[in-house]
NUSE-745246 format. One record per atom (N, C-alpha, C): residue number from 1; residue in three letters; y, x, z; atom name. Coordinates in nm, 4 decimals. Example, Ala and Ser with C-alpha at 12.3 -4.5 7.8 and 13.67 -1.06 7.14 Angstrom:
BEGIN
@k->1 | r->ALA | py->-0.5690 | px->1.3190 | pz->0.7800 | a->N $
@k->1 | r->ALA | py->-0.4500 | px->1.2300 | pz->0.7800 | a->CA $
@k->1 | r->ALA | py->-0.3300 | px->1.3200 | pz->0.7800 | a->C $
@k->2 | r->SER | py->-0.2250 | px->1.2850 | pz->0.7080 | a->N $
@k->2 | r->SER | py->-0.1060 | px->1.3670 | pz->0.7140 | a->CA $
@k->2 | r->SER | py->0.0030 | px->1.2900 | pz->0.7870 | a->C $
This chain:
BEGIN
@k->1 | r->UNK | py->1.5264 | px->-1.5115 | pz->-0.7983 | a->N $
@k->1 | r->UNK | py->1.5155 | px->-1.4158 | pz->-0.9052 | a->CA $
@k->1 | r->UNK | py->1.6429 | px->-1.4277 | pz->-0.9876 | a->C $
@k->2 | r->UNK | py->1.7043 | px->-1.3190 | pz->-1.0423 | a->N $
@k->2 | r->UNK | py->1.8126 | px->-1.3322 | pz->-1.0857 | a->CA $
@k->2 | r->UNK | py->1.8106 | px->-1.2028 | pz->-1.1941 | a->C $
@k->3 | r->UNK | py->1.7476 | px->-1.2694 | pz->-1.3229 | a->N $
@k->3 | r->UNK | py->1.7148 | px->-1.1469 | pz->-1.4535 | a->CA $
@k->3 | r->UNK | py->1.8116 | px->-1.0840 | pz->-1.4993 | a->C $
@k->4 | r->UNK | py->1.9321 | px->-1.1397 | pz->-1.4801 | a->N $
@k->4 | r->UNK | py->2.0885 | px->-1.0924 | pz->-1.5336 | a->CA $
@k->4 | r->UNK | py->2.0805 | px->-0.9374 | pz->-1.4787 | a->C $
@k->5 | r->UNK | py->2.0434 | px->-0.9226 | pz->-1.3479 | a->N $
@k->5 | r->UNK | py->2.0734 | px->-0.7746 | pz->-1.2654 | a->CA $
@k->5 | r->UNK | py->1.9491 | px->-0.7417 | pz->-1.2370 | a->C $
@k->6 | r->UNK | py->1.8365 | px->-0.7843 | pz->-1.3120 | a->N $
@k->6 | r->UNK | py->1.6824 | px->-0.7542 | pz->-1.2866 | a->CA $
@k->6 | r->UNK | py->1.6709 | px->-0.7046 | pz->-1.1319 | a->C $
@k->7 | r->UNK | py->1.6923 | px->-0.8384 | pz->-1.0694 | a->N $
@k->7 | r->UNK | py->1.6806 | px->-0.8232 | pz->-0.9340 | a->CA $
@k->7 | r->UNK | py->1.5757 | px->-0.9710 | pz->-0.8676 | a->C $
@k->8 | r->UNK | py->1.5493 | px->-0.9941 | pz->-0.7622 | a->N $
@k->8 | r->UNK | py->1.4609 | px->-1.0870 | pz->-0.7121 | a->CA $
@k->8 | r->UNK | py->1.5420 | px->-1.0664 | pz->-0.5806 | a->C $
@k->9 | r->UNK | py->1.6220 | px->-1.1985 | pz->-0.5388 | a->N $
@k->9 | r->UNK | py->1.6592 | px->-1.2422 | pz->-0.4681 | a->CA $
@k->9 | r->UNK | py->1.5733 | px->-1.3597 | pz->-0.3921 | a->C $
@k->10 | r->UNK | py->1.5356 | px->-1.3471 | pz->-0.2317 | a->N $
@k->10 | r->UNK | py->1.5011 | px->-1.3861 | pz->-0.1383 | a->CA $
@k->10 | r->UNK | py->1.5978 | px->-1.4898 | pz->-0.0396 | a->C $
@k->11 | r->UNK | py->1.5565 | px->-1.5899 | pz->-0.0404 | a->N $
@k->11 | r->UNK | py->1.6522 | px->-1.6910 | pz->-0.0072 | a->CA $
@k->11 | r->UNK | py->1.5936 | px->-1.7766 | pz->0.0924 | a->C $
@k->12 | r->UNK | py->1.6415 | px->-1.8421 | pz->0.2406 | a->N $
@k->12 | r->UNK | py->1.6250 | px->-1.9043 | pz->0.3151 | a->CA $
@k->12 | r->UNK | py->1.6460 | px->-2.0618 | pz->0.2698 | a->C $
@k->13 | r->UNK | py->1.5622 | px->-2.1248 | pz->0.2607 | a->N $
@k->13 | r->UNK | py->1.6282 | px->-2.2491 | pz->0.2123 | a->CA $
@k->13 | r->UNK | py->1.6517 | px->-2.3283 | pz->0.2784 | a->C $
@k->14 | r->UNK | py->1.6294 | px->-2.3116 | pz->0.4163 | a->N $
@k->14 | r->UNK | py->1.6478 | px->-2.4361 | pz->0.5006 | a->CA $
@k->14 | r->UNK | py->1.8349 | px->-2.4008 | pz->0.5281 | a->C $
@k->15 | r->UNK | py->1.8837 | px->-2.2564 | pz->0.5234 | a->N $
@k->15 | r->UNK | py->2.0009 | px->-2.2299 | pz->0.5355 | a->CA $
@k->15 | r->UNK | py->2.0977 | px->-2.2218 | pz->0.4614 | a->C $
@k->16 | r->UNK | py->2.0679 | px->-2.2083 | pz->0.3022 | a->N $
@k->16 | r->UNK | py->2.0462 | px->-2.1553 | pz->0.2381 | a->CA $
@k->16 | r->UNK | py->2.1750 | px->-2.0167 | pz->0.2184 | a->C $
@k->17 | r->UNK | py->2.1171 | px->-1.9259 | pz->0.2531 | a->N $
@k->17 | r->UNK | py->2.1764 | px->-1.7636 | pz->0.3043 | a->CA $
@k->17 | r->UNK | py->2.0435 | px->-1.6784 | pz->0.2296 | a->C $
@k->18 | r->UNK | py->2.1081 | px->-1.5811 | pz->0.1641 | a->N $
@k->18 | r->UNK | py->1.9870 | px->-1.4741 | pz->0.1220 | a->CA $
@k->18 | r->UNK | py->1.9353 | px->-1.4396 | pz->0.1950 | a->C $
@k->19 | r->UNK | py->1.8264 | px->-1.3749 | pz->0.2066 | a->N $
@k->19 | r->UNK | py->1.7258 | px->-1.3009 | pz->0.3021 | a->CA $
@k->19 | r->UNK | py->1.7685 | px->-1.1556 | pz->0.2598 | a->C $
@k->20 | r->UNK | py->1.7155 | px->-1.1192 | pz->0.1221 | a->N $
@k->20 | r->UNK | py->1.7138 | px->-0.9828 | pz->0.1085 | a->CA $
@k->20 | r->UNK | py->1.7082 | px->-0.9830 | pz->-0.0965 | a->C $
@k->21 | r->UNK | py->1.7619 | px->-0.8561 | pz->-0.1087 | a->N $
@k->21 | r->UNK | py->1.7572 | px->-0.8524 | pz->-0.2684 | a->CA $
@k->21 | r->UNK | py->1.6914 | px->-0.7451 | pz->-0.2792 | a->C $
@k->22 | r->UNK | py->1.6124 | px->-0.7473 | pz->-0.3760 | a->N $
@k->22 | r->UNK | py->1.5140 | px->-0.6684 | pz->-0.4488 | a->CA $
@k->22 | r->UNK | py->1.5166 | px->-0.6127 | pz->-0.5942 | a->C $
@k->23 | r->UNK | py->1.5211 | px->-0.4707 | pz->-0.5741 | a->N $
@k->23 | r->UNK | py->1.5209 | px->-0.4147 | pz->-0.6972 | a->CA $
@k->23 | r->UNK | py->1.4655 | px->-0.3395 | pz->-0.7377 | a->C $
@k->24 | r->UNK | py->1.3904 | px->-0.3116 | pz->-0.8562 | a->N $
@k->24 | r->UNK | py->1.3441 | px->-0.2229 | pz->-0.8866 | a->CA $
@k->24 | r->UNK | py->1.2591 | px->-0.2362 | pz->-1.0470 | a->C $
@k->25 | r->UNK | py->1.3086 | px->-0.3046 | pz->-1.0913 | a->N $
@k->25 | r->UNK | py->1.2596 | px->-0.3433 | pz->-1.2750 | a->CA $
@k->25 | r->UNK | py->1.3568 | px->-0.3461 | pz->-1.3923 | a->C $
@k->26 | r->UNK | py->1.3490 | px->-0.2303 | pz->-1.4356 | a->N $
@k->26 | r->UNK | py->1.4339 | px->-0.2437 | pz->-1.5848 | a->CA $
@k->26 | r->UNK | py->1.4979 | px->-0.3220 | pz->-1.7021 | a->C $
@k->27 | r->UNK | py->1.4302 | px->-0.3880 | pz->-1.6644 | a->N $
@k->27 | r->UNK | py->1.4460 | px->-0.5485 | pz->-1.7550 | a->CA $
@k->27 | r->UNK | py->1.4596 | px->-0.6806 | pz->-1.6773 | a->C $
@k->28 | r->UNK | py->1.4666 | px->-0.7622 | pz->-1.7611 | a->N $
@k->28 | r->UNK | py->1.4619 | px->-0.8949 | pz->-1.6869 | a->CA $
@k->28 | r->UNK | py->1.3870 | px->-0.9368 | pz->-1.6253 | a->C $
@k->29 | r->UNK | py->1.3576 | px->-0.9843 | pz->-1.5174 | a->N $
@k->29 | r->UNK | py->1.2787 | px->-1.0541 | pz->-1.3905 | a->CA $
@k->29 | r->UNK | py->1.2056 | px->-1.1719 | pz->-1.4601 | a->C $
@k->30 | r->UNK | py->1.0769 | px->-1.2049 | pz->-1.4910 | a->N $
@k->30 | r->UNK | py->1.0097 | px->-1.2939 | pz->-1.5800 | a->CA $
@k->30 | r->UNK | py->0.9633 | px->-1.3774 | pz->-1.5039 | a->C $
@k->31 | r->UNK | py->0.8999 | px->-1.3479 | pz->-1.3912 | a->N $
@k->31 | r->UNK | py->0.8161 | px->-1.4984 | pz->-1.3074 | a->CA $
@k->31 | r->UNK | py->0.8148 | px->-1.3531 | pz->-1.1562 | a->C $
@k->32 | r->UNK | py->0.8055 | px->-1.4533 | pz->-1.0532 | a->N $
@k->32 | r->UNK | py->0.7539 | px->-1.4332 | pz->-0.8958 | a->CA $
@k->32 | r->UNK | py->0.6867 | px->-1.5022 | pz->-0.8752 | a->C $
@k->33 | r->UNK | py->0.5140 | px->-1.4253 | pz->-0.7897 | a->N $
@k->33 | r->UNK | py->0.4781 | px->-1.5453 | pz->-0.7175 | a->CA $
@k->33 | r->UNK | py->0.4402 | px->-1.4507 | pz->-0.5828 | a->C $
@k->34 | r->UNK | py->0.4160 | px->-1.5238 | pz->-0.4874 | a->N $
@k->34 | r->UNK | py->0.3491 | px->-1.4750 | pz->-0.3495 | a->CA $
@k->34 | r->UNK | py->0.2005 | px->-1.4619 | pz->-0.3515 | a->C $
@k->35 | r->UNK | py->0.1408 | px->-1.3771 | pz->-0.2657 | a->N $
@k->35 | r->UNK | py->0.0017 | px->-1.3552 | pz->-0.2545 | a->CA $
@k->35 | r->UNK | py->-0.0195 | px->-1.4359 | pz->-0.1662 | a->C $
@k->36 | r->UNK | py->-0.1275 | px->-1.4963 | pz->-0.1613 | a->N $
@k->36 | r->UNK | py->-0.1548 | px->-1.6399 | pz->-0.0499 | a->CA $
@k->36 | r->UNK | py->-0.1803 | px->-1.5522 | pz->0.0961 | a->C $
@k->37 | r->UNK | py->-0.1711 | px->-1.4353 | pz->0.1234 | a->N $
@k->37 | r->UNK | py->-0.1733 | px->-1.4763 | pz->0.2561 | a->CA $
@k->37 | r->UNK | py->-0.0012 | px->-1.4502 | pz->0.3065 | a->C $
@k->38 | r->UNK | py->0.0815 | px->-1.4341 | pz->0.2224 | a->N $
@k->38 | r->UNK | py->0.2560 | px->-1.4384 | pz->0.2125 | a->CA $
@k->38 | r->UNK | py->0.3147 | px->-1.2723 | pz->0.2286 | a->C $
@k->39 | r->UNK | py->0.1544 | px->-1.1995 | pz->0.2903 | a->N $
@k->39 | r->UNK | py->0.2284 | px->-1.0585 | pz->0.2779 | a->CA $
@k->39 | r->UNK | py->0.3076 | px->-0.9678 | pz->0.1253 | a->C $
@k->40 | r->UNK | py->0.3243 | px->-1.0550 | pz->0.0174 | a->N $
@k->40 | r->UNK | py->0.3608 | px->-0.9223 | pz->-0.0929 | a->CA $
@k->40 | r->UNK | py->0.3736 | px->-1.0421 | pz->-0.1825 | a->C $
@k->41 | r->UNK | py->0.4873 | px->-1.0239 | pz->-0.2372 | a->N $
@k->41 | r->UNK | py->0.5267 | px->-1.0574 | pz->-0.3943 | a->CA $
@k->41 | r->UNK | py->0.4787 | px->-1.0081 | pz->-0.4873 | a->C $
@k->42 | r->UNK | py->0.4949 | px->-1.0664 | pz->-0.5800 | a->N $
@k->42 | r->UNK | py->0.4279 | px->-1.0122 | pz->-0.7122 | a->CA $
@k->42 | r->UNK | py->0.5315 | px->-1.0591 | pz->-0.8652 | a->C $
@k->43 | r->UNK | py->0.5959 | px->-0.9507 | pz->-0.8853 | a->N $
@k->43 | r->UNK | py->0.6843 | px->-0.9998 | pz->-0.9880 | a->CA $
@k->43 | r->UNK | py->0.6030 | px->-0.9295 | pz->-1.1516 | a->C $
@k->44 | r->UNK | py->0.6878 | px->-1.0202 | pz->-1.2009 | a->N $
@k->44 | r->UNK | py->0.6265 | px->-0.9101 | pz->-1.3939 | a->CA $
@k->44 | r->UNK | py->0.8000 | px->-0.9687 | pz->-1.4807 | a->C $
@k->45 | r->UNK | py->0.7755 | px->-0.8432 | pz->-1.6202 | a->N $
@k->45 | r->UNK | py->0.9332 | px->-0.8095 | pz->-1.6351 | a->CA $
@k->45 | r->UNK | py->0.9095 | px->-0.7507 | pz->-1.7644 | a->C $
@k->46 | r->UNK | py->1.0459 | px->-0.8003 | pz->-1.8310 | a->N $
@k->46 | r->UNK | py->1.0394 | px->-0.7316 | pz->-2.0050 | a->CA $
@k->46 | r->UNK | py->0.9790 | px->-0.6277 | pz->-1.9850 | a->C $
@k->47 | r->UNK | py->0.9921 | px->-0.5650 | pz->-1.9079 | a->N $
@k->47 | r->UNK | py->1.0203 | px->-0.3843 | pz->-1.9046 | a->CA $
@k->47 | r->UNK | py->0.8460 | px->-0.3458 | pz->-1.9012 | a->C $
@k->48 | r->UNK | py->0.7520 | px->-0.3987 | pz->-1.9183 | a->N $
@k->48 | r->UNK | py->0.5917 | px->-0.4154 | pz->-1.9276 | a->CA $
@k->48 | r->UNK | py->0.5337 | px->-0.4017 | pz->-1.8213 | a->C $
@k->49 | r->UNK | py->0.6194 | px->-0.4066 | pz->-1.7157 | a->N $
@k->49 | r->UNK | py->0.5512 | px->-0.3699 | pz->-1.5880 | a->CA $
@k->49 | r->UNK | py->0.5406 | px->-0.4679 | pz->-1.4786 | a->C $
@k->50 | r->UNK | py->0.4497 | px->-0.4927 | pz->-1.3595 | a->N $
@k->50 | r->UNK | py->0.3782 | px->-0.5706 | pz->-1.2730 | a->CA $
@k->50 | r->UNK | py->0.4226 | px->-0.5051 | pz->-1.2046 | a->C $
@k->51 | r->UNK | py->0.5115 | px->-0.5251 | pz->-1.0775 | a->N $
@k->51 | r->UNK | py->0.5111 | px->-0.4546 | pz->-0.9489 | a->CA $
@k->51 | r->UNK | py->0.4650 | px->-0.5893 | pz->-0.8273 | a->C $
@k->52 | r->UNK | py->0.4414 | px->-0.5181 | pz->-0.7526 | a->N $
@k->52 | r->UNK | py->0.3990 | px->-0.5548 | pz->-0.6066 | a->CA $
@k->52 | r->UNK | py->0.4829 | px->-0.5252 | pz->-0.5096 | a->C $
@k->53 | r->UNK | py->0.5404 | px->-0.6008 | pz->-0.4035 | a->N $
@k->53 | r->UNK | py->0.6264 | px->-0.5925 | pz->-0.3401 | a->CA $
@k->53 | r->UNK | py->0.5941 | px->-0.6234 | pz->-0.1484 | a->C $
@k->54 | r->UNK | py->0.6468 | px->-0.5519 | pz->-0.0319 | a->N $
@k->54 | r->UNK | py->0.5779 | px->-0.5768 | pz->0.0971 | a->CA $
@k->54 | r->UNK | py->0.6748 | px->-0.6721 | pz->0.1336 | a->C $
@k->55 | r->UNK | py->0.6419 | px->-0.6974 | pz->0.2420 | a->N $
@k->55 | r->UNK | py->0.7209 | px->-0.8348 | pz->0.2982 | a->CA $
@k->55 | r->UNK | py->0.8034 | px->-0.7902 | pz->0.3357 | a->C $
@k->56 | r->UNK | py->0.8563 | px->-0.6586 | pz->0.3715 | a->N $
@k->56 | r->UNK | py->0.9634 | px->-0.6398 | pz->0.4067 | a->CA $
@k->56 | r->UNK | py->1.1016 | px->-0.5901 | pz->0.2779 | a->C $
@k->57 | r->UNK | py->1.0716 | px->-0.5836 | pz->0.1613 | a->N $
@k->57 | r->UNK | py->1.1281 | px->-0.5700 | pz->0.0389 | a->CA $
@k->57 | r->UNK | py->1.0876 | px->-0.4448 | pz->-0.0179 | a->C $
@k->58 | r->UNK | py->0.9969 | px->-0.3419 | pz->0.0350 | a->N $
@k->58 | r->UNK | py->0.9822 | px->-0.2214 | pz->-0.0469 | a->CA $
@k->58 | r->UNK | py->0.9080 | px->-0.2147 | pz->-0.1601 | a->C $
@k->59 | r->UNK | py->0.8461 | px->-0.1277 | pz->-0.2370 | a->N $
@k->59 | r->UNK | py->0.7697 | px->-0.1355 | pz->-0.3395 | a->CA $
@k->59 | r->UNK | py->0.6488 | px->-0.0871 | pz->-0.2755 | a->C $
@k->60 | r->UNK | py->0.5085 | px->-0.1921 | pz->-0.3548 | a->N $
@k->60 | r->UNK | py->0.3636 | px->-0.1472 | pz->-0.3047 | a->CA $
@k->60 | r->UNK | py->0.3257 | px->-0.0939 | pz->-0.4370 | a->C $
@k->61 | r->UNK | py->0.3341 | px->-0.1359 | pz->-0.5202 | a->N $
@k->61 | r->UNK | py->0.2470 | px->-0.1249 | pz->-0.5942 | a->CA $
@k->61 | r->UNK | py->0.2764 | px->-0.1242 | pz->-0.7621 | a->C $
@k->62 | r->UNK | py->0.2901 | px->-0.0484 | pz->-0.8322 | a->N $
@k->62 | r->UNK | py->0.3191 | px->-0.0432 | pz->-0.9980 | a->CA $
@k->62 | r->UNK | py->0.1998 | px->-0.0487 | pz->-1.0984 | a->C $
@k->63 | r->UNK | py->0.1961 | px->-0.1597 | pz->-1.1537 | a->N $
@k->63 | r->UNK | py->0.0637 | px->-0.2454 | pz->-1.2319 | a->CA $
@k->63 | r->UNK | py->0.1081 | px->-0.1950 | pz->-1.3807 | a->C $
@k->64 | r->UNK | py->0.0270 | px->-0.1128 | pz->-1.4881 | a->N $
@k->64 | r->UNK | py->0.1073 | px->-0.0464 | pz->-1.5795 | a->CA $
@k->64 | r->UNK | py->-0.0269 | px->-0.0954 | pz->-1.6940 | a->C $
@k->65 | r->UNK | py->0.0585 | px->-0.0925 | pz->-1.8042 | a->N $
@k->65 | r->UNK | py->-0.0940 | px->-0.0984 | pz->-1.9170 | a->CA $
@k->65 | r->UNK | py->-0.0763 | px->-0.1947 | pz->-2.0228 | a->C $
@k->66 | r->UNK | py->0.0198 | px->-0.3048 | pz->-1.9891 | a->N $
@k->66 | r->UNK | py->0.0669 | px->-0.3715 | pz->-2.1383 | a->CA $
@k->66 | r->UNK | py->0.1701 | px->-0.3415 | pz->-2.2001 | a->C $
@k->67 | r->UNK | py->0.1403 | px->-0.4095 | pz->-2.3288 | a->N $
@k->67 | r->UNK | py->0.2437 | px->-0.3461 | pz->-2.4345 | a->CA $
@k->67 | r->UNK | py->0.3530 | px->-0.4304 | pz->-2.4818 | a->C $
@k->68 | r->UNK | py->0.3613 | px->-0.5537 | pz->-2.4123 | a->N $
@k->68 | r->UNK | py->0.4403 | px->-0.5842 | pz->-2.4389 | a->CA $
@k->68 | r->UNK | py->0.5473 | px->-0.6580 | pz->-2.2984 | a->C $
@k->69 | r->UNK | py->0.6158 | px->-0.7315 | pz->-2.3341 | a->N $
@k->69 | r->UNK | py->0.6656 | px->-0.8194 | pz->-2.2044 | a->CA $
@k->69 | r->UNK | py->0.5665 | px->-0.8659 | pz->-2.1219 | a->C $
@k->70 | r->UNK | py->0.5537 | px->-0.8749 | pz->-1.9931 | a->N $
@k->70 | r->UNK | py->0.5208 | px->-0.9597 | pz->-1.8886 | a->CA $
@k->70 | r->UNK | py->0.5817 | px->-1.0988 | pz->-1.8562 | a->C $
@k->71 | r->UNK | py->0.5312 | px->-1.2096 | pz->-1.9310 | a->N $
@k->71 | r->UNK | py->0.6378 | px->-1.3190 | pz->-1.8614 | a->CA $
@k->71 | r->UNK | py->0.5606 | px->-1.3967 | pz->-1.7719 | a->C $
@k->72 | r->UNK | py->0.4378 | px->-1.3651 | pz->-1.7926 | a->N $
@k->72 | r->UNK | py->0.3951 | px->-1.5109 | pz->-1.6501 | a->CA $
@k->72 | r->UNK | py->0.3004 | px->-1.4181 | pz->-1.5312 | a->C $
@k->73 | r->UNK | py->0.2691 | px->-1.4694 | pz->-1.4225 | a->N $
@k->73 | r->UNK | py->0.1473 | px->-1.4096 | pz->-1.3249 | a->CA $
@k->73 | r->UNK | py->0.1231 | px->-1.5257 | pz->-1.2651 | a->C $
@k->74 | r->UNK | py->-0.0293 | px->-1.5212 | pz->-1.2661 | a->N $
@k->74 | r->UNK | py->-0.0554 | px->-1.6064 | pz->-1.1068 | a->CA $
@k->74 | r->UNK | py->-0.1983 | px->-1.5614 | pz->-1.0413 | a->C $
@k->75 | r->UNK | py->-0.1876 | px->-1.5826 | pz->-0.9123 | a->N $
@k->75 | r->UNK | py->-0.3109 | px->-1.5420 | pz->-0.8413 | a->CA $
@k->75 | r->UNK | py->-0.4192 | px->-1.6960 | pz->-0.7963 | a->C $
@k->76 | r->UNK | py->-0.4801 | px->-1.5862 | pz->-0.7995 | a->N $
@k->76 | r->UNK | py->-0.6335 | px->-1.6528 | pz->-0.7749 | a->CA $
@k->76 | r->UNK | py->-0.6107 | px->-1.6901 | pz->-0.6294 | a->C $
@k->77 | r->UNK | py->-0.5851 | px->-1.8171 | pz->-0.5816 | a->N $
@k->77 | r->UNK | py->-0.6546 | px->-1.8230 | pz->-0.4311 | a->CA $
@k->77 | r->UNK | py->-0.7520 | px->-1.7888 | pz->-0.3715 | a->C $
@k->78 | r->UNK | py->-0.7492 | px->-1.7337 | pz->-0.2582 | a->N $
@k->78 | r->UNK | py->-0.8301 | px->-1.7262 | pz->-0.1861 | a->CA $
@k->78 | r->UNK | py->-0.8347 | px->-1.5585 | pz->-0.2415 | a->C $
@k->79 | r->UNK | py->-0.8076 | px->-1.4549 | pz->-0.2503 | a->N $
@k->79 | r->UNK | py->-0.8499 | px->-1.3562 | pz->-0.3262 | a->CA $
@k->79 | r->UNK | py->-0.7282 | px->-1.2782 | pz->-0.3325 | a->C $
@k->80 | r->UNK | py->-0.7971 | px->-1.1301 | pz->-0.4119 | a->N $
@k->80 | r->UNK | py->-0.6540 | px->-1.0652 | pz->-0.4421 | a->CA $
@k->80 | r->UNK | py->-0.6658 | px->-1.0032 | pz->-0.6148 | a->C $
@k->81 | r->UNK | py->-0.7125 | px->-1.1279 | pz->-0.6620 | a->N $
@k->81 | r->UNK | py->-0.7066 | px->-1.1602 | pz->-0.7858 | a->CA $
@k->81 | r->UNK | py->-0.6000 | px->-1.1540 | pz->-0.8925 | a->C $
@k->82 | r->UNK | py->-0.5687 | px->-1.0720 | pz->-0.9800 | a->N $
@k->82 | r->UNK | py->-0.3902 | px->-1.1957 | pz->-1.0278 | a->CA $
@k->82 | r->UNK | py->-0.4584 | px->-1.1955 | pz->-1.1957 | a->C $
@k->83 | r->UNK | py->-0.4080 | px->-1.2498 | pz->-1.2617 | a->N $
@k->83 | r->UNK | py->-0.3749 | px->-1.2877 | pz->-1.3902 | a->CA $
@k->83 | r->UNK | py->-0.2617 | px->-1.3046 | pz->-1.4427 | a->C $
């Protein structure tokens, strides 16, 4: 994740070589986490918005409704829960 260019950068670590960069949030990049079964990211961002992301880097999903910053997420195991 790299909030400077409100982007989410994907990184190999055993190589360490990017995978893929991700964009699509107005503001700064606040927290990433993965959905436990690894298909979709889940980022949140000054900009008040929750997006959802596919494994291959596109956008799934735009989570809309707070009023202020987004800085943390996490999911519920086992589930497709988030908080």
């Amino acid at each position: 994740m790299d909030p400077a260019d409100k982007s989410i950068i994907e990184w190999d670590l055993q190589r360490g070589t990017q995978i893929r960069l991700i964009r699509g949030h107005r503001a700064d990049v606040q927290a990433v986490t993965m959905m436990p079964n690894g298909k979709r990211l889940i980022s949140v961002s000054a900009d008040i918005l929750i997006k959802t992301w596919r494994d291959d880097g596109s956008l799934s999903c735009i989570l809309s409704g707070h009023s202020a910053p987004v800085t943390h997420m996490t999911v519920i195991p086992s589930s497709c829960y988030g908080l």
